[in-house]
Each structure stands twice: as structure tokens, then as C-alpha cells.
N, C-alpha and C positions, 0 to 999 in steps of 0.2 A: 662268391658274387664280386663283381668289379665294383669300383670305388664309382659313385655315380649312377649305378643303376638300381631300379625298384620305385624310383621316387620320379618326383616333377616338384619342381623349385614351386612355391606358391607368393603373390604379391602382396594380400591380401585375404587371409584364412576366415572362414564363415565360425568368426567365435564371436557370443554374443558380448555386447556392450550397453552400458546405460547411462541412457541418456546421451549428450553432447560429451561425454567424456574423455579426458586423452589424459596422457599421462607422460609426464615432464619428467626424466633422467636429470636427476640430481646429485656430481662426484662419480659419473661413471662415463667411461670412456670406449667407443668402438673402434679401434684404429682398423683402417682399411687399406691391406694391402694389393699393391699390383704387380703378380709377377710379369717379369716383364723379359723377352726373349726376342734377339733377333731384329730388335725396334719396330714387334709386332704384336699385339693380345685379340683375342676376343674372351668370351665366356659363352660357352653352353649351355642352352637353358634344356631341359627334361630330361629323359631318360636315357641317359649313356655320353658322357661328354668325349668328341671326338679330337686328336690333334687338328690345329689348323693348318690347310690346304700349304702350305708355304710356311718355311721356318718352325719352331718351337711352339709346341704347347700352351698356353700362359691362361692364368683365372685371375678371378677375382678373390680374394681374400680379406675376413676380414676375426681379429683377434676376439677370442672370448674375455672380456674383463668383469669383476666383480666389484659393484657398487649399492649405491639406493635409490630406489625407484618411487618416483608419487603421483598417485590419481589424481586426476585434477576435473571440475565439472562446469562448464562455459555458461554465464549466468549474465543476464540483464546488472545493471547498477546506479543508483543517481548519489550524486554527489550533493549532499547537504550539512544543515550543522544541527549540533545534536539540542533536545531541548525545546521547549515550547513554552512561552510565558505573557503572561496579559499581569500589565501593572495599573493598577487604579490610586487613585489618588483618595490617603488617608487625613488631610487636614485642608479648611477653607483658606483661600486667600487668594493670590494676584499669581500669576507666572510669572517670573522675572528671566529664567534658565530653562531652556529646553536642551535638552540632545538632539542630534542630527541625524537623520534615515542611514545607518548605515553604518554609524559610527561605533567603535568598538570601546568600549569601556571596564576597566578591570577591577576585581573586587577592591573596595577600599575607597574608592576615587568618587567623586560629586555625579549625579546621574542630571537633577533638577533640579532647581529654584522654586519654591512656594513663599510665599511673601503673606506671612500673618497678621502684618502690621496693619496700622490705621487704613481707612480706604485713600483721608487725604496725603499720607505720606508716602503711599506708594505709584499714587497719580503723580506725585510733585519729582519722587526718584525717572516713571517713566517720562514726564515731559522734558526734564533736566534732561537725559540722556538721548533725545531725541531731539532737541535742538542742538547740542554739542555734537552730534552727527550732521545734522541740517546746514551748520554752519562750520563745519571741516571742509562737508564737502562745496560749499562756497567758495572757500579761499582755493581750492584745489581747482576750480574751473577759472577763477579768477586769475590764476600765476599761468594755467595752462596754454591758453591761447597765443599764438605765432605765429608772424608772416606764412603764409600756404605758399609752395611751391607751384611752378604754372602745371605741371603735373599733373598736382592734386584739385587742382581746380578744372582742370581736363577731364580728370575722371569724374569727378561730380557733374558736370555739363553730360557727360554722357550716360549720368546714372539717370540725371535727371528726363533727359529723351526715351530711355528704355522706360523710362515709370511714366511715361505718357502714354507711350505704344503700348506697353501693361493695363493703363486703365481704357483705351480705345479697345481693344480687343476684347477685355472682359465685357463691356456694353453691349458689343455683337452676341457674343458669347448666351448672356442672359436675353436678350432679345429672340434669337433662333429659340431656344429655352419656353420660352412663355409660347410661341407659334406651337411648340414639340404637345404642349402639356392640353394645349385646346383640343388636339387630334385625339389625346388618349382620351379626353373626358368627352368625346363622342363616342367612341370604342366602347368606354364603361355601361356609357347609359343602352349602350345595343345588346351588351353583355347580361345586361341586369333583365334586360327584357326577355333574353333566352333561359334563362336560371329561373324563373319565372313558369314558363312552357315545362321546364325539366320537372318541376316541383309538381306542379299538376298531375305530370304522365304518375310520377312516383305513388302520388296520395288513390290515382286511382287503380293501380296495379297493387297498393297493399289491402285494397278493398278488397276484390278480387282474392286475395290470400287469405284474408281473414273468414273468407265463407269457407276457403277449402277444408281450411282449419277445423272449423265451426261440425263438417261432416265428417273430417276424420278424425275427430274426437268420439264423434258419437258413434263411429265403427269402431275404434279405438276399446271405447270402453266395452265392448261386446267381446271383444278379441282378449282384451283384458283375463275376463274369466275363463280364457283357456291359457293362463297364463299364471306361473308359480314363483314368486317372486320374492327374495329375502326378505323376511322383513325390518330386517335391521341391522347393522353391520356386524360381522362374524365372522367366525369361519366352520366351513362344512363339516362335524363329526363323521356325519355316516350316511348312506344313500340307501334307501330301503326298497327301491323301486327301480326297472331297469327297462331298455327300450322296447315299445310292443307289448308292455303290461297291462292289463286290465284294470283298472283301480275305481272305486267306487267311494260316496264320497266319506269322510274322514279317513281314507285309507293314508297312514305315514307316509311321504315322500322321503322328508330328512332331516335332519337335529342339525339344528348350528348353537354354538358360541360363540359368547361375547369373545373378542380379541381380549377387552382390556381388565376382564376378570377372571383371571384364572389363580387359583389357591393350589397353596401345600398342606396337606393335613398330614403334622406330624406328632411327636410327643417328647417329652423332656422328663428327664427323673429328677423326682422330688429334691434330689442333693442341689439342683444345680436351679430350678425351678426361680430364685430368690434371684439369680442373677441373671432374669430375662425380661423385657421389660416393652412395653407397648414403641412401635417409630422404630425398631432396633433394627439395621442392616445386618440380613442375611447371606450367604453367597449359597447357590442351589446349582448343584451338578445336573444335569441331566443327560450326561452322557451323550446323544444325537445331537444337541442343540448345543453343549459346552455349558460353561459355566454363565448363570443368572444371577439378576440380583433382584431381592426381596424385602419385605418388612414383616414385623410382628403386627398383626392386626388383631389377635385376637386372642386371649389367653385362660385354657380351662379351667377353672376349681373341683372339677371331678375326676376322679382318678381311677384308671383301671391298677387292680392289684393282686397278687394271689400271695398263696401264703410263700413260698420259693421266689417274689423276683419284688422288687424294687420297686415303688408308687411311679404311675409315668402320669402326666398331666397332659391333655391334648395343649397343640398350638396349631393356628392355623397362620400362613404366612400367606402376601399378595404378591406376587410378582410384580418388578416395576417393566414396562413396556413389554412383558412378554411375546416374542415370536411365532409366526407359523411353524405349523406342522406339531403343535404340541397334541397328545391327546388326553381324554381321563382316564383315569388310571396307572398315566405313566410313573414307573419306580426312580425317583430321584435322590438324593442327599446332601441334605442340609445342611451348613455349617455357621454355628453358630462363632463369628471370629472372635467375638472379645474374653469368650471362657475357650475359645477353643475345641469345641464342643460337635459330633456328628451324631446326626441324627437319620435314620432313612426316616423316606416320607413317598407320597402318593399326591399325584396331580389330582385336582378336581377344577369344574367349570359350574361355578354356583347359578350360571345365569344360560344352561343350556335350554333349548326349548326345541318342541316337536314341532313339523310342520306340515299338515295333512291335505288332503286335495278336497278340493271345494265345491268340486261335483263329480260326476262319471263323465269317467272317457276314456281315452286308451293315451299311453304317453308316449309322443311323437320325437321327443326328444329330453338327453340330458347335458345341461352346458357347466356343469362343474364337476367334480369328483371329492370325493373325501379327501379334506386336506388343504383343500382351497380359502383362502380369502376372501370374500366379496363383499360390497357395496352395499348397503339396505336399498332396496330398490332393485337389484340384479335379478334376469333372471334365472331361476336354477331348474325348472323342469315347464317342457310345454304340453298339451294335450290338443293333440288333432280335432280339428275342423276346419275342412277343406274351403266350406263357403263364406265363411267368415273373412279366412288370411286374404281369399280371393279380391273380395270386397276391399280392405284394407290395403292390400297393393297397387290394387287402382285408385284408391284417394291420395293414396304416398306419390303415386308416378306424377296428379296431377297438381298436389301441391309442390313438389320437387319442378316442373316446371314455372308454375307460377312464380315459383320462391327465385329460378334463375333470370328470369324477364326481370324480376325486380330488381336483383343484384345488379344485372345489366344497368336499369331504369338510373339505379342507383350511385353508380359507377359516372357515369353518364352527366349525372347532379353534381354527383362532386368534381367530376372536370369542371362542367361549367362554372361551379362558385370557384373552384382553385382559382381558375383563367381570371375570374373576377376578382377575385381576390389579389392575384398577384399586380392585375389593369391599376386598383385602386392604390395598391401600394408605390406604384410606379408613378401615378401621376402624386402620390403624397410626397414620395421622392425627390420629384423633380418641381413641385413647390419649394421644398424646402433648399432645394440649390438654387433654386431661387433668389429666396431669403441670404441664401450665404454668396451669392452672385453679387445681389444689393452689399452685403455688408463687407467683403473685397472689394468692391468699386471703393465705396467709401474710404477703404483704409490703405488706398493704392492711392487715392486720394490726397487724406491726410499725408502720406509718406512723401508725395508730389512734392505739397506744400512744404514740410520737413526739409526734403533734399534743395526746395530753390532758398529757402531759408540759411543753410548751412552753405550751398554754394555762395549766398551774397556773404556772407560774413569771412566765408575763405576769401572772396574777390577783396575786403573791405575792413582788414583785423583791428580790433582797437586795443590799443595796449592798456594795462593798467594801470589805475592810479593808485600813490605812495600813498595818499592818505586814506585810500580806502581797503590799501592790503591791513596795513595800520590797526585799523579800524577792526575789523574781520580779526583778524592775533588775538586784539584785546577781548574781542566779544568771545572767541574759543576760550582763553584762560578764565573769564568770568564764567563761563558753561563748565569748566572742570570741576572748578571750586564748588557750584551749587549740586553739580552730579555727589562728588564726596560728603559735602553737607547732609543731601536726602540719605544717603549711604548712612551716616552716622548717627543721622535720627531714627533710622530702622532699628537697627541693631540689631541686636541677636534673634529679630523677626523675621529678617530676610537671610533663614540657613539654610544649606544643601540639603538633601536627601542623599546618601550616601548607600553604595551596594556593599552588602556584606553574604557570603556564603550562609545560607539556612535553610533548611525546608519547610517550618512555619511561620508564615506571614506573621508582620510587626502586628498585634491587635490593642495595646494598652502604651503610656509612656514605662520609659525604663528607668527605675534610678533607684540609690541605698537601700536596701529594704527589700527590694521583691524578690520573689523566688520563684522557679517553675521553668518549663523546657521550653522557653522563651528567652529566660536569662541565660542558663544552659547554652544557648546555642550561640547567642552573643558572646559568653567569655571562649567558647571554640573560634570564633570568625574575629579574635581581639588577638589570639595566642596567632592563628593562622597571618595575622597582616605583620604580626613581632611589632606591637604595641606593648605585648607583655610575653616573659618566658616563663614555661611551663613551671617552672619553680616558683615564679612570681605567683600566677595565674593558675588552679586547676584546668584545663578545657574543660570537663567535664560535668566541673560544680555547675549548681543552677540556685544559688546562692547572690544576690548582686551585694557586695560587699566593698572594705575599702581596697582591694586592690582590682576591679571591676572597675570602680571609679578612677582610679588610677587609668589603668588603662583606656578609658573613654576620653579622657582629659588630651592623652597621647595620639587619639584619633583624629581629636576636634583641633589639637595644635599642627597636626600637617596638614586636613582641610580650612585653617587662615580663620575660624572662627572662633567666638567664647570659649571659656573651657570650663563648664559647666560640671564632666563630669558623670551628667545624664542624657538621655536620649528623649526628647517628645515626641509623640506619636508622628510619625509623619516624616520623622529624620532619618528613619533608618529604614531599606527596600531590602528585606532580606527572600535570596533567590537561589535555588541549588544547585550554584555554578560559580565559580570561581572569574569569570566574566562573562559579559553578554554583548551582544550586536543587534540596535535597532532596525526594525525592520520596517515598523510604520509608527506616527505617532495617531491619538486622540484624534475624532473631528473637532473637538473642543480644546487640544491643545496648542494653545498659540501665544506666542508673547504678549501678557498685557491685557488676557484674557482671564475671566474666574476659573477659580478651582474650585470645585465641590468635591469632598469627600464623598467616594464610591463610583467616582466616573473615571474609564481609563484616559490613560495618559499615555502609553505606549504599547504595541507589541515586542517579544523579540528572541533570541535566541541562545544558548549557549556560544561564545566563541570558542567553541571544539569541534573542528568538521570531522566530516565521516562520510563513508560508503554504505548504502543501505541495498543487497542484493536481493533479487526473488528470485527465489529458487523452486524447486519441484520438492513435496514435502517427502518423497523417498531418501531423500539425502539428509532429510535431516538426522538419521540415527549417527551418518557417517560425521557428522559433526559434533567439535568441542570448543568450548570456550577456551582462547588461547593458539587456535590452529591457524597453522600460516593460511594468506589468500595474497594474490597480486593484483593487479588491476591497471588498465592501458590510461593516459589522460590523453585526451584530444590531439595535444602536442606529439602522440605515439610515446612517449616515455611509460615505460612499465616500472609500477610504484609496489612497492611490499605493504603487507597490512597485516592485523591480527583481528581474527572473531570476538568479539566483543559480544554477542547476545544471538538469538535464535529463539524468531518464536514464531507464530502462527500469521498469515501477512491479516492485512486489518478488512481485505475486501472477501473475508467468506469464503475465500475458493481453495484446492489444496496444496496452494502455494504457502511457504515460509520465509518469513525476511530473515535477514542475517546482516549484523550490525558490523563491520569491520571499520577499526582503526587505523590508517594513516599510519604508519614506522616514520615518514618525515612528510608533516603535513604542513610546511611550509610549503612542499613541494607542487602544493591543490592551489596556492594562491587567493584569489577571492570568486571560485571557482562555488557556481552554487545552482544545483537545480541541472547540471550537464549529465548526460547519460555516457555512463563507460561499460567494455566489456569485464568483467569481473572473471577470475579464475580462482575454485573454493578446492582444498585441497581433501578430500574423501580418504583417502587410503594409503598408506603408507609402506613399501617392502624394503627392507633393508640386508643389508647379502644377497643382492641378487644374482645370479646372471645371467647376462642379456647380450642377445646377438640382434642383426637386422633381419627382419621379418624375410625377408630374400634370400636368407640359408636355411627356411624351412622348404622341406622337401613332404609334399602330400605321400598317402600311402596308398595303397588301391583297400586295402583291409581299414582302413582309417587311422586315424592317430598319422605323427609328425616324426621326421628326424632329420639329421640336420648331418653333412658329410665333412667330416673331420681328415684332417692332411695332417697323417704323421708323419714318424721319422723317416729320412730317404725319399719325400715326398709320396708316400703311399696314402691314401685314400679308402677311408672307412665308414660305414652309416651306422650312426648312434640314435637307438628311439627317444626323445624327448619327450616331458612334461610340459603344456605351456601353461604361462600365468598371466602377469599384467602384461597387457598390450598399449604402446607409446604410439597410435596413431598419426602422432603430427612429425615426429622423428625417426620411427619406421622400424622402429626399435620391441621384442618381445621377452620378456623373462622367461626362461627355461630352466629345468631340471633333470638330471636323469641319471645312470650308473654310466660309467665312462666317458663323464663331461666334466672337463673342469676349467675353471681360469688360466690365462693364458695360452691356450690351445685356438689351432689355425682351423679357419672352416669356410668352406666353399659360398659365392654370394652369386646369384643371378647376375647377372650385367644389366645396363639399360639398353 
């Protein structure tokens, strides 16, 4: 055979793939040559490659190399931070310190202010501190003002003509408005009066229904008794009756069971007897159905025995949710997991029952079969009578009409109330812009007044006087002095709430003496800030001792306060994060505002972002904690990550999330809530080798091979294996006998 023939070059081979999957060439390389003759090429694509028409021969070529290859699977992604926390506030007093939406705060450092002090020494801290502002900013409008340039005075003249022509417009504005609103509230009341007429038609076309109803019940119930009906949900053992059968009345139709009773009656020898015990999970082979699960429900005191075999005890086991298609009698086995223990055993349905026919007749039909599931209420066998069904399908046809006039009728109503509905919203609408028409006038208004206000004063600057800057100085240093004073009479009332690393909330004060996995976690978040070293400090004890106090002392001397030593309830927000990011505060948290213990103060976050993917839960086997993932950010830079978790996503469906880490999450910025493309790494082949999907050659008998140019430039077809396919690179893993790296092979052209 020539080199070239048998085959047809393929673009795109029908090998299956899942899902959005591609697979990313990682350290492998296809170098792609072009012979090139005569400063002319093409490449042949199918069966039999010819010289070209003019000059030399030439292809495309491209090298086999051996590298590693990775699955990769294209996922949804949001960018967020990790961590969810609600802080409430553990002691009463004043707010003196809040945090700011947003702001990031790391373990160790002040979060809040709670002020336990008197009520009147912290009214006198907030009014001190609030006039020493009041009158800063005094002296600061007082030095500020200065000749206006004609400029600035120009633009104020003209800001002030637009904020005229602003409040003239807006008058039109809401005027047309008020005209608009009279027209719909005509509209409404015609609307109301049609809704009205609709509601009528409705009330008398259900009348009309309800007779139908009324008669095809009472055929109904006639019809009934040619009618064989579960009577309770089950499922079908056995069908004793078949079409065209005569049956007279208690003749059997057919047994059902209950679904959700079905037993194993087995037995257990006396050895083992002592270690079975009532609630005990069972695992029940059934062979058809696979393996079940069960319980001990019931356990015998009588024993069969002969004089040759061993005392066996019955046991009867329940199945939990047992499936269709089981029967009685079926041969199963039981295994008892915690002695290890089999047993065979025999299906039984304690709660099977007969079902007989309820009068003569002949049966017309059967709508289930042995094996079936159904409904209570289903029917399972009918018996012919012609004059009856006859009757019953004329009541059907003409409640089935009346039933569509209504729907129509009804259809109909609820346009008209929608129409209405939406009339009334519309004119409530455009009341209310009304309202906000009125209160823009106004504030276009005041702004009017503002602007000619500021223009005379730019036209008209007055400079300041020395004795009243003077003045103002003095009164700011008198305001410092009295701020520090309330400072001093608080004292150690008005301390921080400090964040420390812990997963159970402060519930009591901390100090000398205590013990428990509350102190415990304090001397770990004391060793973690190097307030104290492990030598100094267990982490671990839960012990509060003298070098516990020690190190609290060393906390309290870098947050600027007492050094007490100990911690009162309310000083310490311990949270399972090494820092956080507020996201919102309290409705009740506000400077100068009460604190109550038990009402929040803030929500917020860990400051550790992350990528949270959803993915299809078929991938999740191919995932592990630790596995590379990358992921695009808006900017188009492609970022590395690592799997951090995988678990089931939170909305029910067969999706799973998959937690991955940032490799440099400086890189996400303040990046939060953005949606990126995610790529999750599934599969991994290493050695592989790979050529571009364009040197496979189809075969007529099927399977691939791929035409190899050896020595002397001769041309050979080698059958290949394929593997992983790199869709986005066009690249496929191959194996076979007479392939190897570094070998040249023929590549379709474009």
C-alpha cells in the first residue's frame, strides 16, 4: 500500500466527551513542520496524496512529542469571601466606636466602642466631642472665605438662571401630570364597571357547572360499580382474572401490597442470638433489586432445633423504603454488619389483601399488571356496561364544555381586573410623582435661594476678624481639654471590643481562675497575635492562669487601655477568622445610640476571598481537595487556584459547589459578587503522546491511524489508540506499536 492511502484525514472524530470538557496541554509541545519546495506547498487531504501540478511535492508535517496532558471542565463561578457572621452585642451602654461598611479589620485590633459608664458621663464625653467639631469647623469656614474671581461669580449667575428654568419646567411638568391622572381616574371607574359585568357572566356559568356536576356524579356513582379500584396504595402481586372473563360476585380480581411493608423472615443461631438487638441496621441482598437496607423489628424466643443442628431463633427484619417489583417469597440475604453475620431469608408482605368483584359481570378491561405500583383509588379492573359508560360520557362532554365557557368566562375576568389593576396602579403612580414633582419644586427652590445666597456673598466677601479667629482658637483648645477630661472620668468604661480567632462566642467574663474551651481558645488567639510564646503560653491549656494574665496585659498595652489582665464580657468578639470585612451595620447601631445586650451590631465576612463554582455533580468523583483550577477575572487575566471543598450546592438540584483558593488573591482586588469563567481540572495523563487531531486518518473498517514519514521521506500508516482529546488546541493522545516520540506525521492542511 502507498503511503497515504486507506484513510481520509478527520477534523473532528465522533469520540464522546463530557460535558463542556477540553483538555489543556501542559509541557508538551507539537512542532509543526513545513516542507517546503520550489517556493510552493499544498497538502492533500483524503485518500491518495498527489504531487502538485507544478514544482515539488511538499506537506505538512507535524513532530510527535511526549508530554502531560489535563482535562479541564468549563464551569459557572462568583467571586466572594469566605465566611458568614452576625455580631450581637454582649454588654449595655452607649456606642462611642463603630466600624465602617467595608472596612477590613484584622485579628487583634479594636472592632467597637461600648461605653459602660455612667449615663451622665457619657452624654458629657458625646457633647464635649461634638462641640469641638462644631467649632473646628467654624474657624475653618471662618479663615476660608476670599475675594471670588469674576469667573466664579459668572458661573454662579449662570447656575443660578438654570435653577430657575429647572424650577419653571418642573411646574409644567407636574401640572401636564395632574391633567394625565384625571383621564386615567375616568378610565378606572369604566374599567370597574366592566369587571363588574365580567364577574356576573362568571357567577352564572359556574351555576350552570355545578348542576352538571350534580348529574354526573350521580351517573358517576352508577358507573362506579362497574369499576375496581385500589383500595389503598400498593402494589399489584398477582392478577387472577383476565379480559372477557366471566366473574361473579366475590370472584378474586387481585392481591396488592402495602409498598411500605414488606419483611424478611429469617433466623439466627443461638451463638450469636446475644448480639442482635431491636433498631439494628441490616444490609438485604436481593439479588434483582441489589442490595437494601433494613432493621430488626422483631425478635423470636422460640427456637426451632433438632437433635444434629444448632437452636436458630426467628428474626423478622422491615425494609426501610423498599422498592418495586419485589415479591413474597423472594430468596434474599441478610447480613448482619456488626457480628458479620449471613443469614438467608424470605420476603413476606404482612399487609397483602384480596380483592374481589362486587358484583357479576364480565371484565372489560385490565389497566395494571403484576408488579405495578398504584395509587389508592387507581383503577385496576373494569366490568362492562355499555348503557351506563354511554350516559357518563354525555355528562363528561357536557360538563367539559361548560367547564371551557368558564375558563374562557374566567380568563376574561381576569384581563379585566389585571387592566384594572394595572389603571389603578398607574394613576397611584403618577399621584405619587406627583408628590415628588411638589417636593423637587420645593428643593429646586431652596437650592435657588442657596445659589443667589452664595452668588451675593461671592459678589460681597467679608473678611475676618482677628478677634474673633482669636476667639474661636481659644474656644477649640477649651473643647480639647473638656473632650480629654470626659475621657478620663470614663476610664476603663469606655474599652474596645477587640477580634480574636475562635469558634466559641465570649459567654461569661475571662480572668485568674477560670477554665474551659473558652479559655482554651483565648490562650491559642494570645500565642497566635505573639502576645505570648509557646513556651511561655500552652495554646492549648484551658487553664486561665498567671501567664494568661500576662499575656492579656500585653494585649490591653497595644490596644492604649488598663491593663487589667482580664477580659469582661463584652471585650472580647471571638470569630473563626483571622480577620473580617463589614458588610453592614445594626439598625440600632449608631454613634451615641444604646447598646443592649443581644441586639446586632454588625454583619460580615472573613477577609479571605474565594471562587465558588457550580458544577454538574458527575465530576465530582473526578475531584480532590488540593487540585489545580484557573479561572478568567473580567480584566481577561487568567488566575491559578486550588480546590478547597466540594460539596453538594445548597439549592437541591444535582449540581455541586467547589470552593477554590486564589494562588494570589491580591490579584481579585475588592472584587465581590463578579461572575467568572472557572476551569476545574478532572483528569490528569502523564506520558503522553500527542499529535493534532488533523494527522488522524478515518478507516473504512473503523478505528484511526495516523501516516508516519520515515527514513528517505517514505510514508507509512500506523493503527492508533486514542485517548484524551484537547478540543480548544486540536491536539489528541495516541498510542500504538510503531509510534513513538520524535517521529514525523503527516497533518491535513487548512
Amino acid at each position: 500500500m502507498r503511503g497515504g492511502e486507506g484513510g481520509k484525514h478527520v477534523v473532528n472524530p465522533d469520540i464522546k466527551r463530557k460535558g463542556r470538557r477540553r483538555a489543556v496541554g501542559i509541557g508538551i509541545g507539537i512542532a509543526l513542520v513545513l516542507a517546503l519546495a520550489g517556493g510552493a506547498f499544498a497538502v492533500q487531504q483524503g485518500i491518495g496524496r498527489k504531487p502538485a501540478a507544478t514544482g515539488k511535492p511538499s506537506v505538512a508535517l507535524a513532530t510527535v512529542q511526549r508530554g502531560t496532558l489535563t482535562a479541564q471542565d468549563e464551569v459557572n463561578g462568583t467571586i466572594g469571601y469566605q465566611g458568614s457572621f452576625s455580631v450581637a452585642d454582649q454588654a449595655d451602654g452607649i456606642y462611642t466606636d463603630l466600624p465602617a461598611v467595608g472596612q477590613v479589620i484584622p485579628e487583634g485590633s479594636e472592632i467597637y466602642r461600648v461605653d459602660a459608664g455612667p449615663g451622665d458621663l457619657i452624654g458629657t464625653l458625646l457633647a464635649a466631642q461634638a462641640q469641638l467639631a462644631k467649632d473646628q469647623a467654624s474657624l475653618h469656614a471662618l479663615l476660608s472665605p476670599t475675594p471670588a474671581a469674576a469667573v466664579e461669580v459668572q458661573a454662579q449667575e449662570q447656575q443660578v438662571q438654570a435653577q430657575q428654568q429647572q424650577v419653571q419646567a418642573q411646574a409644567e411638568q407636574a401640572k401636564g401630570r395632574q391633567q394625565q391622572i384625571q383621564a386615567q381616574e375616568q378610565q378606572v371607574r369604566a374599567q370597574e364597571q366592566q369587571v363588574q359585568a365580567e364577574g356576573q357572566q362568571v357567577q352564572a356559568q359556574e351555576q350552570r357547572i355545578e348542576a352538571d356536576q350534580a348529574k354526573q356524579q350521580s351517573d358517576q356513582q352508577s358507573k362506579e360499580e362497574q369499576v375496581v379500584s385500589a383500595p389503598a396504595e400498593g402494589e399489584i402481586t398477582s392478577l387472577d382474572v383476565s379480559v372477557g372473563q366471566a366473574v361473579q360476585v366475590g370472584t378474586p380480581l387481585f392481591a396488592l401490597t402495602s409498598p411500605d411493608a414488606v419483611q424478611v423472615q429469617t433466623s439466627v443461631p443461638e451463638t450469636d442470638l446475644s448480639q442482635i438487638y431491636l433498631g439494628e441496621k441490616v444490609a438485604v441482598d436481593t439479588k434483582e433489586q441489589g442490595t437494601l437496607q433494613a432493621v430488626v423489628s422483631t425478635i423470636g424466643f422460640t427456637s426451632s432445633q433438632t437433635d444434629s443442628q444448632e437452636a436458630l431463633y426467628p428474626v423478622t427484619l422491615t425494609l426501610e423504603n423498599p422498592p418495586s417489583g419485589l415479591r413474597p417469597g423472594m430468596q434474599v440475604t441478610a447480613l448482619f454488619r456488626e457480628i458479620l453475620l449471613y443469614e438467608a431469608g424470605t420476603l413476606s408482605f404482612p399487609d397483602a389483601q384480596s380483592v374481589t368483584a362486587p358484583l357479576a359481570g364480565t371484565v372489560a378491561s385490565i389497566s395494571a399488571t403484576a408488579g405495578d405500583a398504584v395509587q389508592a383509588g387507581a383503577t385496576v379492573v373494569r366490568l362492562a356496561d355499555p348503557g351506563l359508560a354511554t350516559t357518563l360520557a354525555s355528562d363528561s362532554a357536557q360538563t367539559a364544555t361548560d367547564k371551557a365557557q368558564l375558563a374562557q368566562d374566567r380568563s376574561q375576568l381576569a384581563a379585566a381586573q389585571s387592566q384594572l389593576a394595572s389603571d389603578k396602579a398607574q394613576v397611584a403612580s403618577d399621584q405619587e410623582q406627583v408628590l415628588t414633582d411638589a417636593a423637587q419644586i420645593a428643593a429646586a427652590n431652596a437650592q435657588l435661594a442657596s445659589d443667589k445666597s452664595q452668588l451675593q456673598q461671592l459678589q460681597q466677601p467679608t473678611p475676618p476678624q482677628a478677634a474673633e479667629v482669636s476667639a474661636l482658637q481659644a474656644q477649640i483648645a477649651a473643647d480639647q481639654q473638656s473632650v480629654q477630661q470626659a475621657q478620663n472620668a470614663l476610664g476603663d468604661e469606655n474599652c474596645p471590643a477587640v477580634l480574636l480567632e475562635g469558634a466559641l462566642p465570649a459567654y461569661r467574663d475571662l480572668q485568674e481562675g477560670e477554665s474551659g474551651p473558652d479559655v482554651a481558645e483565648l490562650n491559642a488567639a494570645l500565642v497566635g497575635l505573639h502576645d505570648a510564646t509557646p513556651a511561655q503560653l500552652n495554646p492549648r491549656a484551658d487553664v486561665f492562669g498567671g501567664a494568661t494574665r500576662a499575656a492579656v496585659r500585653r494585649l490591653q498595652a497595644h490596644l492604649g487601655i488598663s491593663r487589667t489582665g482580664a477580659l469582661r464580657l463584652g471585650q472580647a468578639v471571638f470569630l473563626p477568622a483571622t480577620g473580617i470585612r463589614i458588610t453592614s451595620l445594626g439598625s440600632t447601631a449608631t454613634l451615641g445610640a444604646a447598646a443592649e445586650a443581644g441586639q446586632s451590631i454588625f454583619e460580615a465576612t472573613s477577609n479571605l476571598v474565594e471562587v465558588v463554582a457550580t458544577a454538574d455533580e458527575s465530576v465530582q468523583s473526578d475531584l480532590r481537595i488540593g487540585d489545580a483550577a484557573t479561572f478568567e477575572l473580567p480584566d481577561g487575566s487568567i488566575q491559578d487556584g486550588r480546590v478547597t471543598a466540594v460539596q453538594p450546592a445548597s439549592d437541591a438540584s444535582t449540581s455541586v459547589e467547589v470552593d477554590i483558593a486564589p494562588v494570589r488573591p491580591e490579584a481579585l482586588g475588592m472584587l465581590n459578587g463578579v461572575a467568572v469563567d472557572v476551569w476545574l481540572t478532572t483528569s490528569v495523563v502523564r506520558d503522553a503522546l500527542a499529535v493534532p487531531m488533523t494527522a488522524l486518518l478515518a478507516q473504512a473498517g473503523g478505528g484511526y491511524t495516523v501516516e508516519v514519514v520515515g527514513t528517505g521521506g517514505k510514508r507509512h500508516l500506523v493503527r492508533v489508540t486514542l485517548g484524551m482529546f484537547d478540543d480548544s488546541l486540536g491536539l489528541v493522545q495516541i498510542s500504538g506499536a510503531g509510534i513513538r516520540a520524535g517521529e514525523r506525521v503527516v497533518v491535513a492542511g487548512t
